[in-house]
DSSP file (Angstrom, degrees, kcal/mol; ACC not computed):
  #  RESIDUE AA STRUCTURE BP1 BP2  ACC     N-H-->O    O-->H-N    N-H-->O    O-->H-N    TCO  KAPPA ALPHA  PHI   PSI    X-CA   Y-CA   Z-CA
    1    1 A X    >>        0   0    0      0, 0.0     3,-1.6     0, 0.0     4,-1.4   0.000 360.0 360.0 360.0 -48.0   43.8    1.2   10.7
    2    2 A X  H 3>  +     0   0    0      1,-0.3     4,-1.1     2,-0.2     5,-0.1   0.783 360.0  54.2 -59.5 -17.2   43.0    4.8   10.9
    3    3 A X  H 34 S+     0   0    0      2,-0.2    -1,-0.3     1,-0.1     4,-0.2   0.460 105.0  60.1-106.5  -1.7   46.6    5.8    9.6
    4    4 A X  H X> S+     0   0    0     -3,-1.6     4,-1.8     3,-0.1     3,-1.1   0.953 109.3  48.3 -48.4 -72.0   45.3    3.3    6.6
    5    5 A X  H 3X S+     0   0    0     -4,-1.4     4,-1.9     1,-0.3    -2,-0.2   0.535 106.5  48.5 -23.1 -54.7   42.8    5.9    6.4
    6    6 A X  H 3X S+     0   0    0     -4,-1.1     4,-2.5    -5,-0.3    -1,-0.3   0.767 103.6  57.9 -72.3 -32.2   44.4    8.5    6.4
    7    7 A X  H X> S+     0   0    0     -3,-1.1     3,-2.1     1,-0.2     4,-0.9   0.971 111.4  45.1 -63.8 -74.0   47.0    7.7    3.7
    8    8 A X  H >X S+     0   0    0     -4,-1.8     4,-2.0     1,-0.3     3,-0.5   0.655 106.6  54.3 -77.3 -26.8   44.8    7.2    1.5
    9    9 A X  H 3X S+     0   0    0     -4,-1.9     4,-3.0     1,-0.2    -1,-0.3   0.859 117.5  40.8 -40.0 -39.6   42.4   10.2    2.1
   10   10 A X  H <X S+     0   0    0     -4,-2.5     4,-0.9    -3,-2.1    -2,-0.2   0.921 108.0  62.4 -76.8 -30.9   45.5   12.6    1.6
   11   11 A X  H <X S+     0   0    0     -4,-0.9     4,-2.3    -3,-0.5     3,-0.4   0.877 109.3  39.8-139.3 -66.8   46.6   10.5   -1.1
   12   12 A X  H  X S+     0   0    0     -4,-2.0     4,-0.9     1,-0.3    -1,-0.3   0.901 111.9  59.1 -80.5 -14.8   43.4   11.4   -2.9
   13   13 A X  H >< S+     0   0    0     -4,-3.0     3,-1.2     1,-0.2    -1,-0.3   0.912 101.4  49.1 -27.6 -57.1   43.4   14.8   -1.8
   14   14 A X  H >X S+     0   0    0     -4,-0.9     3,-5.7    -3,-0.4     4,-1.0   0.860  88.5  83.8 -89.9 -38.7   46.5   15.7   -3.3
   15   15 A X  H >< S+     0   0    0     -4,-2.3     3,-0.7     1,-0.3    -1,-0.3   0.738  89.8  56.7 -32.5 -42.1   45.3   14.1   -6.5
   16   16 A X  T << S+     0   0    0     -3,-1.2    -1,-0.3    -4,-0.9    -2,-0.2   0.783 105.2  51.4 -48.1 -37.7   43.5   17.9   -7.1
   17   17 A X  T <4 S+     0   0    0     -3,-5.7     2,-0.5    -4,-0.2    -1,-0.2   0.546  79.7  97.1-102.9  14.8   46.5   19.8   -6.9
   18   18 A X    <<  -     0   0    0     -4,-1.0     2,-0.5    -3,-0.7     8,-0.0  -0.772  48.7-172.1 -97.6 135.1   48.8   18.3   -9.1
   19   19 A X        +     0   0    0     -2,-0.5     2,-0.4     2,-0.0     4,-0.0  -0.823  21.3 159.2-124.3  96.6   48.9   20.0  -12.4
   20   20 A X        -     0   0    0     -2,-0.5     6,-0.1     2,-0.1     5,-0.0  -0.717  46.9-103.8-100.8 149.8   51.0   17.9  -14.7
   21   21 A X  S    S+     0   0    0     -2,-0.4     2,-0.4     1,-0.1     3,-0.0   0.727  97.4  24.3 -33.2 -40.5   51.3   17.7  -18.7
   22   22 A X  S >> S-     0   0    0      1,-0.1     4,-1.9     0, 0.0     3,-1.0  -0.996  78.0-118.8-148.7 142.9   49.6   14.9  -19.2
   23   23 A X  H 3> S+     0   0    0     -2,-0.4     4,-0.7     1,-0.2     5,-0.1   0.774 104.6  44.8 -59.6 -28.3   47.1   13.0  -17.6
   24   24 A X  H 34 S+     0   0    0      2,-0.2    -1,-0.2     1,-0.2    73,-0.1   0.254 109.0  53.0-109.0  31.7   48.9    9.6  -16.9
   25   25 A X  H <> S+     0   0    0     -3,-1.0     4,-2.1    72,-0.1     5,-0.2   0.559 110.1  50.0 -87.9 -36.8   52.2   10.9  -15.7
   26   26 A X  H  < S+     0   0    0     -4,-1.9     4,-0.4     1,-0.2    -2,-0.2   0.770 117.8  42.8 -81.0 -15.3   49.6   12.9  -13.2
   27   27 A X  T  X S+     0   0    0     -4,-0.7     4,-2.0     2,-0.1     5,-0.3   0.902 112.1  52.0 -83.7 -38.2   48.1    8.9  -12.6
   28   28 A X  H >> S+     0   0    0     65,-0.2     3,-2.8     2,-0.2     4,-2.7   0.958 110.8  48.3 -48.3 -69.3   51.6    7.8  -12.5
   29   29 A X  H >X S+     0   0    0     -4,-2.1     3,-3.1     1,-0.4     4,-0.9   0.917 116.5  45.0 -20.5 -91.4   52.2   10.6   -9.6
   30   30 A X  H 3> S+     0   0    0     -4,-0.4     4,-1.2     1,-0.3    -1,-0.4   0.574 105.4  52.5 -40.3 -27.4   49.4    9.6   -8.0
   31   31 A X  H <X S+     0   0    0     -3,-2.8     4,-2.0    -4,-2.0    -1,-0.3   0.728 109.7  59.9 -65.4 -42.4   49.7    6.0   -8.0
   32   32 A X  H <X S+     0   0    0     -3,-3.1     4,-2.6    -4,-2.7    -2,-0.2   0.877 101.6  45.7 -62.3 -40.0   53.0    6.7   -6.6
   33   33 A X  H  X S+     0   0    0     -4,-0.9     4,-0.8     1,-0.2    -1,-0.2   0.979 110.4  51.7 -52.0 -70.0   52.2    8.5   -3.5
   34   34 A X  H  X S+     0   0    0     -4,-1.2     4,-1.2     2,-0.2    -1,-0.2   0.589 105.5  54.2 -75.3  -4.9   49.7    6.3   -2.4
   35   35 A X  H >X>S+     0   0    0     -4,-2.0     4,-3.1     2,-0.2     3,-1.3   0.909 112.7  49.9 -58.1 -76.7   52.0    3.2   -2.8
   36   36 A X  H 3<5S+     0   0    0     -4,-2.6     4,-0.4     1,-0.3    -2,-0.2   0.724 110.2  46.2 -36.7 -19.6   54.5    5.1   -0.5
   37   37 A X  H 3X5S+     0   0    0     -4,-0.8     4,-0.9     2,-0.2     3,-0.5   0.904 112.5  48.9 -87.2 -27.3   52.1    5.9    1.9
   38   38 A X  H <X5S+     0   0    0     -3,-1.3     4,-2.0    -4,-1.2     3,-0.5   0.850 116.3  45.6 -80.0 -22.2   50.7    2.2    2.0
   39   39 A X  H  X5S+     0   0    0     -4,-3.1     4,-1.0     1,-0.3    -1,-0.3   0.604 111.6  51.8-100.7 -10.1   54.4    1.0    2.3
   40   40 A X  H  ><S+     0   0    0     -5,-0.6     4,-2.2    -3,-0.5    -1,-0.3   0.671 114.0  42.9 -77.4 -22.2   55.1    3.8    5.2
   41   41 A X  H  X S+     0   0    0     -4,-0.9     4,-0.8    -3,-0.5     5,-0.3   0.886 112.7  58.2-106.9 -83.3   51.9    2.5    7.2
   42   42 A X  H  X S+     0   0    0     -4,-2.0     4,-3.1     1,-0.3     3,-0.5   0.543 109.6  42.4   4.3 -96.9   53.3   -1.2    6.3
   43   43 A X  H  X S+     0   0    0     -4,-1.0     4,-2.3     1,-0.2    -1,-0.3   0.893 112.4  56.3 -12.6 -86.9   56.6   -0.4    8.0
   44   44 A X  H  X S+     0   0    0     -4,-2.2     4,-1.6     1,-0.2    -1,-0.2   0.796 108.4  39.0 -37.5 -53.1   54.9    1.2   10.8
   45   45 A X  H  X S+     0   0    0     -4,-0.8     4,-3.1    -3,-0.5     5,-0.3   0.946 117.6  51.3 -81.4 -31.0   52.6   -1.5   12.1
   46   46 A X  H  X S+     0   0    0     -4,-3.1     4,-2.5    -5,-0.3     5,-0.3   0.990 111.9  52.6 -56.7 -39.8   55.6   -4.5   11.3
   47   47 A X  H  X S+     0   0    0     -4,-2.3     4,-1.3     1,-0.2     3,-0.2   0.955 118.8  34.5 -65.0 -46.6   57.8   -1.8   13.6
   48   48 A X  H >X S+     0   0    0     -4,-1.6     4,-3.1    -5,-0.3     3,-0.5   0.927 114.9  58.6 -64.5 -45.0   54.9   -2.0   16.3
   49   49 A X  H 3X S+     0   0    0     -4,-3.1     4,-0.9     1,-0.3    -1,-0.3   0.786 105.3  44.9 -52.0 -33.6   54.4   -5.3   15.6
   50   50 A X  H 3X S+     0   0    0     -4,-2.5     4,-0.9    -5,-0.3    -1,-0.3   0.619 112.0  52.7 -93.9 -19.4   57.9   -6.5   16.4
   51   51 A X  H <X S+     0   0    0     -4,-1.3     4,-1.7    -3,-0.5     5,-0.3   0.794 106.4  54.1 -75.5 -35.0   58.0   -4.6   19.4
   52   52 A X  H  X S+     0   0    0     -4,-3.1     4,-0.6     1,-0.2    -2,-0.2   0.862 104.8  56.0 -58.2 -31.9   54.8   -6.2   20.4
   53   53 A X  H  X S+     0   0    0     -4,-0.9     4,-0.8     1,-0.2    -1,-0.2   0.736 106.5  49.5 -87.9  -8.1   56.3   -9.3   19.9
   54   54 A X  H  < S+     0   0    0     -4,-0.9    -1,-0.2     1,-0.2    -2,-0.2   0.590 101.9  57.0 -80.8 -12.3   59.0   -8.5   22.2
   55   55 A X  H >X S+     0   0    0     -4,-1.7     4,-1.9     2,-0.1     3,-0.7   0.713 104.4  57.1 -84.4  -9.2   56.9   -7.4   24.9
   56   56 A X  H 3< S+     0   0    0     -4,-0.6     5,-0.2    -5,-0.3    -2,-0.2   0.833 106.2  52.2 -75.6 -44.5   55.2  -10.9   24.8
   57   57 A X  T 3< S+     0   0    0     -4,-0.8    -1,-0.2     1,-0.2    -2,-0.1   0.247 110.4  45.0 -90.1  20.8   58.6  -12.4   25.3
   58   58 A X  T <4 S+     0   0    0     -3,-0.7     2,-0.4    -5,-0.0    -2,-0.3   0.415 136.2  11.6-128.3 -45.6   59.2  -10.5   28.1
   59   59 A X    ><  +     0   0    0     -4,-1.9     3,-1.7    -5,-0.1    -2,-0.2  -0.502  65.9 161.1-117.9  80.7   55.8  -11.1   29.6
   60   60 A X  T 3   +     0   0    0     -2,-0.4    -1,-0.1     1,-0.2    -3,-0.1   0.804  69.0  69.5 -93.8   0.1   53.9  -13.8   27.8
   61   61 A X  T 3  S+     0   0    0     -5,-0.2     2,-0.6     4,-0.0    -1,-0.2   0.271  75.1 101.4 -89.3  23.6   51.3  -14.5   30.6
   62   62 A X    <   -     0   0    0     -3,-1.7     4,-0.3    -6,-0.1    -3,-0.1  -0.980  58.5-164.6-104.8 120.1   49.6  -11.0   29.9
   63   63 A X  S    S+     0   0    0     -2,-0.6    -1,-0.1     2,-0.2    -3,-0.0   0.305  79.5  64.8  10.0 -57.8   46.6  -11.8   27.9
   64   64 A X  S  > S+     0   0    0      1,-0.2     4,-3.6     2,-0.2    -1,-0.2   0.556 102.1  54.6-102.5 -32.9   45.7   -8.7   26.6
   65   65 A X  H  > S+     0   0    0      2,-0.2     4,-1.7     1,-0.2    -1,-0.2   0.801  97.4  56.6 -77.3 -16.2   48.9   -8.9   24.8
   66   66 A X  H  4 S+     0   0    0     -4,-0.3     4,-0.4     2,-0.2    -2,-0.2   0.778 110.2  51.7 -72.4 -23.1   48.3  -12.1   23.1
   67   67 A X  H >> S+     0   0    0      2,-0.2     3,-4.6     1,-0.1     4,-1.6   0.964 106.3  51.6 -84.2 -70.0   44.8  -10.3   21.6
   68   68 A X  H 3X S+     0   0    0     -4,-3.6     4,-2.9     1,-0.3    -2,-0.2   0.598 101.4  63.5 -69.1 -25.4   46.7   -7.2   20.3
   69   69 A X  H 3X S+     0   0    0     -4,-1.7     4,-2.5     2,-0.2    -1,-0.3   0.737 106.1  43.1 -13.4 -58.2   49.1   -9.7   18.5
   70   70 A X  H <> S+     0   0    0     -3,-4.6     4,-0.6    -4,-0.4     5,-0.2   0.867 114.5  54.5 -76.3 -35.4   46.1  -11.1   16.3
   71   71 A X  H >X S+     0   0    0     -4,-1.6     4,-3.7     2,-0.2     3,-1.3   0.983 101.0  51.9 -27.7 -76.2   45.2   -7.6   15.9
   72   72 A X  H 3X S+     0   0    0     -4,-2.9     4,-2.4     1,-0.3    -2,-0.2   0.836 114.3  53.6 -57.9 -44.0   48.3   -6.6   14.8
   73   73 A X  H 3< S+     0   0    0     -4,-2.5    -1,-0.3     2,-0.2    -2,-0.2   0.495 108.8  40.3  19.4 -69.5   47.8   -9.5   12.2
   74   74 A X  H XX S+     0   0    0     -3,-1.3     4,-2.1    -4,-0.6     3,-1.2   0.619 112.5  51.7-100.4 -51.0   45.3   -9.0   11.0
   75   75 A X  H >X S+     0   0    0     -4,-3.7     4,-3.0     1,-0.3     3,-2.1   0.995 114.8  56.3 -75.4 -53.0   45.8   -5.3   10.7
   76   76 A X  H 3< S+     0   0    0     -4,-2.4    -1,-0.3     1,-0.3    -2,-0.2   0.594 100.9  50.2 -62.4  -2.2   49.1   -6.5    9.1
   77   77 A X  H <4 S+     0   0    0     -3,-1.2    -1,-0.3     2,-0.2     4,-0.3   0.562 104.4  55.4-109.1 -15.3   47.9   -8.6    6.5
   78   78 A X  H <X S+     0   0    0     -3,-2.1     4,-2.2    -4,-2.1    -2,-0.2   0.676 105.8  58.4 -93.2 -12.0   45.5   -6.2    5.0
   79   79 A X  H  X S+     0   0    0     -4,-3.0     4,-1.7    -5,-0.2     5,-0.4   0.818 102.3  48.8 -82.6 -30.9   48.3   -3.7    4.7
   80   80 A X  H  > S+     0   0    0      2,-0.2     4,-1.9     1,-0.1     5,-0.2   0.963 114.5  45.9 -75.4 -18.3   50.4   -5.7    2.7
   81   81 A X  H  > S+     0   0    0     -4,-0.3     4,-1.8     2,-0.2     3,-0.4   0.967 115.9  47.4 -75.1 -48.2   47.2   -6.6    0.0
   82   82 A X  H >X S+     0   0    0     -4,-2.2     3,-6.7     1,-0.3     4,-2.0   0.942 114.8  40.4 -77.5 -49.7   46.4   -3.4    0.0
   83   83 A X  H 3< S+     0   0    0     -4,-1.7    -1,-0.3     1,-0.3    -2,-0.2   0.817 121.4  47.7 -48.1 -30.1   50.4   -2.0   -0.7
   84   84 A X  H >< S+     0   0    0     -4,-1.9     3,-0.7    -5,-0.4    -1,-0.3   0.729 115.1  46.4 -80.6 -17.2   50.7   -5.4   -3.3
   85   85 A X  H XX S+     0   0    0     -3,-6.7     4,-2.3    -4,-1.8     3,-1.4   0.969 114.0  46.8 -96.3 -40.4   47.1   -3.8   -4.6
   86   86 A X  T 3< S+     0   0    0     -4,-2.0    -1,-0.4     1,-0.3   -48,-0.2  -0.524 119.3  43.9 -64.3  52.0   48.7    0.3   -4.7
   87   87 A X  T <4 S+     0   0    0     -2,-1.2     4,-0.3    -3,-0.7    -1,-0.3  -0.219 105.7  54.3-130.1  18.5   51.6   -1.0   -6.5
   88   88 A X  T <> S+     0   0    0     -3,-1.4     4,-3.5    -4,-0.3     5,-0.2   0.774 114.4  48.3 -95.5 -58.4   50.0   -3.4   -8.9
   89   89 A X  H  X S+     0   0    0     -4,-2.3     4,-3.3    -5,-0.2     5,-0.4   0.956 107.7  50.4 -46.4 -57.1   48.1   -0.4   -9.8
   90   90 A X  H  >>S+     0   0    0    -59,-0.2     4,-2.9     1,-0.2     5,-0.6   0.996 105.9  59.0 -61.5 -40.5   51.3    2.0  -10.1
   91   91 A X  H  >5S+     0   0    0     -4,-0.3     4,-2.5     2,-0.2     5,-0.4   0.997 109.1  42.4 -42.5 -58.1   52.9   -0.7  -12.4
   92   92 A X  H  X5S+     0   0    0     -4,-3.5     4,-1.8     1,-0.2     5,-0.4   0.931 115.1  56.9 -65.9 -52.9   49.7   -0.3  -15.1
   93   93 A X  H  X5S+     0   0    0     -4,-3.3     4,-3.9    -5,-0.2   -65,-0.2   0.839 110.6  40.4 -31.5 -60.5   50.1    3.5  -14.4
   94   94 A X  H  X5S+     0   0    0     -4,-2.9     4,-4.3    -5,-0.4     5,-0.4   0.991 115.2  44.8 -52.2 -72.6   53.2    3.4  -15.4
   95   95 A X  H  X<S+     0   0    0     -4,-2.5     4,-2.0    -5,-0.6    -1,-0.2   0.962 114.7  53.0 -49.7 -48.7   53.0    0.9  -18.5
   96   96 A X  H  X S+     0   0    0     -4,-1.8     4,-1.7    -5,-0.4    -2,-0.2   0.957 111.1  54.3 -55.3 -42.0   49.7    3.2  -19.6
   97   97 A X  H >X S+     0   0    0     -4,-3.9     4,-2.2    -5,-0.4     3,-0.7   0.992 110.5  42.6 -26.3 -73.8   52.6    6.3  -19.1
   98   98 A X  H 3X S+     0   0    0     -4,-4.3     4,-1.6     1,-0.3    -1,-0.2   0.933 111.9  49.4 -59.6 -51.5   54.9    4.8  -21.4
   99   99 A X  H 3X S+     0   0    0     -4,-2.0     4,-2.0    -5,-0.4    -1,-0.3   0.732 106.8  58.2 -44.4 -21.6   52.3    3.8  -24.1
  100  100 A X  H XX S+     0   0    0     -4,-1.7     4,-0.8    -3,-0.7     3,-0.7   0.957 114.1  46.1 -63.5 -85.5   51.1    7.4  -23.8
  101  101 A X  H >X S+     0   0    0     -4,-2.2     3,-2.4     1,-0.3     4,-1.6   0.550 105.5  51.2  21.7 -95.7   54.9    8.0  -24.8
  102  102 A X  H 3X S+     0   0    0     -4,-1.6     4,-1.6     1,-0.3     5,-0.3   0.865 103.2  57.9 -65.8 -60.9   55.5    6.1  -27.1
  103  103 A X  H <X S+     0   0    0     -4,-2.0     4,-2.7    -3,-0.7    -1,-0.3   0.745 107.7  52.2 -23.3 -35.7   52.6    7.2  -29.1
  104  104 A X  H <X S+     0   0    0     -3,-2.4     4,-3.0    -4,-0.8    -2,-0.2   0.851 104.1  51.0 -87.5 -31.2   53.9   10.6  -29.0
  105  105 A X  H  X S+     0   0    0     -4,-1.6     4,-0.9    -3,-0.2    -1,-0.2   0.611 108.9  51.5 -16.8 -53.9   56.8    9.9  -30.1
  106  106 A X  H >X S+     0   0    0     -4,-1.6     4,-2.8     2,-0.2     3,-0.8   0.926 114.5  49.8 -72.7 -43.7   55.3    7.9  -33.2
  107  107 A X  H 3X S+     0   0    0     -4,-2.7     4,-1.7    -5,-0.3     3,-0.4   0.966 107.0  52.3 -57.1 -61.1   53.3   10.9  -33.8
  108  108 A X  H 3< S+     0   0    0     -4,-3.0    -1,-0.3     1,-0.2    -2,-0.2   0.598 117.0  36.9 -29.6 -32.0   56.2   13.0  -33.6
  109  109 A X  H XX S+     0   0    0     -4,-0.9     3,-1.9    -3,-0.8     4,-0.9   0.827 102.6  65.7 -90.1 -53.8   58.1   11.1  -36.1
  110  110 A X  H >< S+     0   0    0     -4,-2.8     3,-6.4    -3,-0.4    -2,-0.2   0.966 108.3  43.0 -17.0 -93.6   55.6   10.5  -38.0
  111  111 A X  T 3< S+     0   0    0     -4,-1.7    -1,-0.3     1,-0.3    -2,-0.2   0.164 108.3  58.2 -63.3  22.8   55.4   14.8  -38.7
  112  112 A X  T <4 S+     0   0    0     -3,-1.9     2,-1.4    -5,-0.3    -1,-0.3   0.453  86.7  85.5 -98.7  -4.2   58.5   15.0  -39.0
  113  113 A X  S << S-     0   0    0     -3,-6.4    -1,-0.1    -4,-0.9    -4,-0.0  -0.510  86.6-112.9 -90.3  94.1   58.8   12.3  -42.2
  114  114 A X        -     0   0    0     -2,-1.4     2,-0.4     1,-0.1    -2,-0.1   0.078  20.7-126.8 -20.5 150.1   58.0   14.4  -45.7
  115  115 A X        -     0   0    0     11,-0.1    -1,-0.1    -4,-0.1     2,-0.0  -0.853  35.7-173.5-106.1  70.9   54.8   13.2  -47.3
  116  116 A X        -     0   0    0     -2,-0.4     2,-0.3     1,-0.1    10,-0.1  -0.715  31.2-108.0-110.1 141.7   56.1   12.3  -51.1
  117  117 A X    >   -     0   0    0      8,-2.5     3,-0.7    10,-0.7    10,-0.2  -0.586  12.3-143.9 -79.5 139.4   53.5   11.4  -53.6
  118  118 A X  T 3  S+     0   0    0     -2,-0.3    -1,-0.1     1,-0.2     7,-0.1   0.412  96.0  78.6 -55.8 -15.7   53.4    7.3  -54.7
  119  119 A X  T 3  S+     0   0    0      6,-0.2    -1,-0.2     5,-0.1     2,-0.2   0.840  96.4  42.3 -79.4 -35.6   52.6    8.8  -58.4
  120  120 A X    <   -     0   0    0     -3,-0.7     2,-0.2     5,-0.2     5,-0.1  -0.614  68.9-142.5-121.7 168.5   56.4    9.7  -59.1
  121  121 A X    >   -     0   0    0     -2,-0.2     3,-1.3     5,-0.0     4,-0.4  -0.633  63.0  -1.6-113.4 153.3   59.8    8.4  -58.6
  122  122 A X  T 3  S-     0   0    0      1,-0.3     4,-0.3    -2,-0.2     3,-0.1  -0.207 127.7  -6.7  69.4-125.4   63.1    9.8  -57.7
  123  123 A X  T >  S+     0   0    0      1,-0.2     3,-1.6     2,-0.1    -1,-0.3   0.847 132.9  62.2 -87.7 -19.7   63.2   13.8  -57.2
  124  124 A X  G X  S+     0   0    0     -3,-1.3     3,-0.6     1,-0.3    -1,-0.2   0.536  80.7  72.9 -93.3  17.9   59.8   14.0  -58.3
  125  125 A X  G 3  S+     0   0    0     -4,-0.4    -8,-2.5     1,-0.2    -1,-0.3   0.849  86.1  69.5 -50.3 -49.6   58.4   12.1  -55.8
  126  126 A X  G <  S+     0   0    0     -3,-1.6     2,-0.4    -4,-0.3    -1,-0.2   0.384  79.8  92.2 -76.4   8.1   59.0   14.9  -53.8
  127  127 A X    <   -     0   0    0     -3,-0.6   -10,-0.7   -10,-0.2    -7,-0.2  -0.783  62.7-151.3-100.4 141.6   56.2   17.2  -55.7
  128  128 A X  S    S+     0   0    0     -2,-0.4     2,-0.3     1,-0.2    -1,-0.1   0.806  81.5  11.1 -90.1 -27.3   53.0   17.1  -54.2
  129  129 A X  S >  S-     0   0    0      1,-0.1     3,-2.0   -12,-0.0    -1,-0.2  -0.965  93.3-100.2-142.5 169.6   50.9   17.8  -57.3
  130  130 A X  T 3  S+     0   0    0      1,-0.3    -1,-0.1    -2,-0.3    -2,-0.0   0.859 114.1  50.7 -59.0 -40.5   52.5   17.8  -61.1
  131  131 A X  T 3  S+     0   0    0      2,-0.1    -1,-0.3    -4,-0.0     2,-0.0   0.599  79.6 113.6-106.4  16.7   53.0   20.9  -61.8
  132  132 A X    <   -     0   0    0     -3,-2.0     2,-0.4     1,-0.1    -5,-0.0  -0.328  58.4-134.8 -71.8 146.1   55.1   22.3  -58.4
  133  133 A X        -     0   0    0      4,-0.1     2,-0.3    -6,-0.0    -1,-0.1  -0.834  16.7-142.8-113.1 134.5   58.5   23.4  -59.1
  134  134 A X    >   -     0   0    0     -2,-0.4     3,-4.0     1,-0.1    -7,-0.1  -0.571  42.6 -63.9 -86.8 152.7   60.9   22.1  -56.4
  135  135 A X  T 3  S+     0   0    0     -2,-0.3    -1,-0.1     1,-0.3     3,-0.1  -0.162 122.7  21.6 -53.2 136.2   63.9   24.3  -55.2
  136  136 A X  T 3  S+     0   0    0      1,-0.3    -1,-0.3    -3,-0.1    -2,-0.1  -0.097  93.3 125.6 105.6 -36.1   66.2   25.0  -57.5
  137  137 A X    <   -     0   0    0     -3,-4.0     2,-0.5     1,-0.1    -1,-0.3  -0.131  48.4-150.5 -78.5 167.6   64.1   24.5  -60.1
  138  138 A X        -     0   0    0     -3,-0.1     2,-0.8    -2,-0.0    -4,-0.1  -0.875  24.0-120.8-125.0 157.7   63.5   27.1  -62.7
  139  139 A X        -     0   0    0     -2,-0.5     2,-0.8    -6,-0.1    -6,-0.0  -0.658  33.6-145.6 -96.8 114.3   59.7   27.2  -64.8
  140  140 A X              0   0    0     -2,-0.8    -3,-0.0     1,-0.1    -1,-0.0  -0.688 360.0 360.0 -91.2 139.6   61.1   26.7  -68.2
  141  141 A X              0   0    0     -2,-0.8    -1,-0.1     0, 0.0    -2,-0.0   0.546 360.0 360.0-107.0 360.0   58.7   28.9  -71.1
């Protein structure tokens, strides 16, 4: 439980020193870490846990071991909600990421697409008020 603890305290540490571009890649980031840590501390207590369960089957009339079992249980069943709840989270990070994206994109496109007036047709569409002369053209007197 304390190496629960821990993840996620460094986890939010780190969250200060990351200087990214945009604020939800730097949530993505951050979402990410603390999934990895929950799913390294995961790992770890099943690795203890399966050792535990072999020391059981090597002694199973020790007691003390039958408690640490439930422990280990227990302890194991709140790391996997919390890693299903740190990656439930990095998923919306992510999807809020991409809409960030994708927005920027639209914008981007958006200013690149010429602004022609609705008033005119054809090349003169392409004049912004009536009396602008487009390239090429010459002001006839």
């Amino acid at each position: 439980m304390r190496l629960l603890w821990a993840a996620a305290f460094s986890a939010v540490a780190l969250v200060g020193c990351a200087s990214h571009p945009s604020p939800q890649q730097t949530m993505v980031d951050d979402r990410h870490l603390v999934y990895t840590q929950m799913y390294k501390a995961y790992k770890e207590a099943e690795d203890e846990y399966l050792n535990l369960l072999f020391n059981i089957e090597r002694m199973p009339e020790e007691e003390e071991l039958w408690m640490m079992k439930r422990d280990r249980m227990l302890e194991l069943s709140q790391l996997k909600e919390l890693m299903l709840t740190a990656r439930g989270e990095l998923d919306e990070a992510m999807r809020l990421w991409e809409m960030h994206l994708l927005d920027i994109q639209a914008d981007v496109k958006q200013s690149k697409m010429k602004q022609y007036s609705p008033n005119f047709e054809g090349d003169a569409a392409k004049r912004t008020s009536p009396g602008q002369l487009l390239p090429g053209e010459i002001q006839k007197k």
